[in-house]
N, C-alpha and C positions, 0 to 999 in steps of 0.2 A: 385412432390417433395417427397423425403424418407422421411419418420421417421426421420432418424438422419439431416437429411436440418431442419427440423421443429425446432427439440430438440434444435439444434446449436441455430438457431434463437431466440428460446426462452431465453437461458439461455444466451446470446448476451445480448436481452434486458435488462433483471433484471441485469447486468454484468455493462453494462452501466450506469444503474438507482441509481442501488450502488455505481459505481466510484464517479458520481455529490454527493452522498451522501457524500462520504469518500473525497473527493475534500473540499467540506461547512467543515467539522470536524477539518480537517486540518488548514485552516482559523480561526477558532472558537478559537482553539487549541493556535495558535500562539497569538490571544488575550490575552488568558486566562494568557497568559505565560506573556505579556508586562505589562498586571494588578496584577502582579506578585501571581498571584494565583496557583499554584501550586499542591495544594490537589484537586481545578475544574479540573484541566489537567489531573490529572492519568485515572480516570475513563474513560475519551472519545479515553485517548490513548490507550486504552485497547480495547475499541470499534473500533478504527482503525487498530488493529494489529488484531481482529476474525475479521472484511471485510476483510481485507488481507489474510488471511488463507481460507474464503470462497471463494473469485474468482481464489485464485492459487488449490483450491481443484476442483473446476468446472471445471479450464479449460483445466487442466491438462488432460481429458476425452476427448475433442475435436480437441488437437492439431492433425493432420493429417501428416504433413512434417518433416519430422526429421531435417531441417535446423531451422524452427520453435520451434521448441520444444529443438532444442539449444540455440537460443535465448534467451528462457525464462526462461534455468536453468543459462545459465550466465547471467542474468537480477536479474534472484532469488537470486545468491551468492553474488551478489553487493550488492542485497538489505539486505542481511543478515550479511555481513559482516558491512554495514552502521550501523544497529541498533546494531551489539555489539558495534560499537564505538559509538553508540548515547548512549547505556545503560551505558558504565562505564563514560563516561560524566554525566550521569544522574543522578548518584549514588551521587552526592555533593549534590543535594537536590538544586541547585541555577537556579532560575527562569533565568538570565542571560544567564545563559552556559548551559542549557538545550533549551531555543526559540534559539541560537547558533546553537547548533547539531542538533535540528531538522531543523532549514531551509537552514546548509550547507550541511549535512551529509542525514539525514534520507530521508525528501521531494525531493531531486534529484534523491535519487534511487530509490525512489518509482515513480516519474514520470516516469523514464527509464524503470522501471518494466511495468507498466499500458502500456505505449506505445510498448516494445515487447508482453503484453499480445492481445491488440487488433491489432496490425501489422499480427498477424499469421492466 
């Protein structure tokens, strides 16, 4: 097995280990939001958008297939386009219409995201 068979694998695991992480948040999240807590939500969404930035900065190193590696920037502009519309939704400050935008908007394209990241 190469060096880069190993590295892949490795950073596969921890890639994985974080997703269930960032999966539990998400869940937490959508609590936090129906208890209409608000000021609990910001901090962990923050910790959900650096896991995000960590496994698109990992994997960005290992995609191999340039069909691959298309997927996941048109997975990434979904996802990106999602959160500007989840952010100026967010911007009212209403526990309402923020648990709304995240579990119409934001949580789709981040599933769509996670699954072009480990599909490649």
């Amino acid at each position: 097995m190469h060096d880069a068979d190993i590295k892949r694998g490795e950073v596969t695991q921890k890639a994985l280990e974080l997703i269930a992480t960032v999966d539990e948040a998400l869940a937490h999240m959508d609590k936090q939001l129906t208890e209409l807590r608000v000021e609990d939500f910001w901090p962990l969404f923050r910790d959900f958008l650096l896991a995000v930035a960590a496994l698109a900065d990992n994997w960005e190193y290992y995609v191999t297939s340039d069909s691959d590696r298309q997927r996941i920037v048109e997975a990434t502009r979904a996802f990106a386009a999602a959160y500007d519309e989840f952010d100026k939704i967010a911007a009212s400050g209403q526990a309402p219409a923020i648990q709304a935008a995240l579990n119409d908007r934001l949580v789709p394209a981040y599933q769509a995201w996670k699954a072009a990241l480990f599909n490649s």
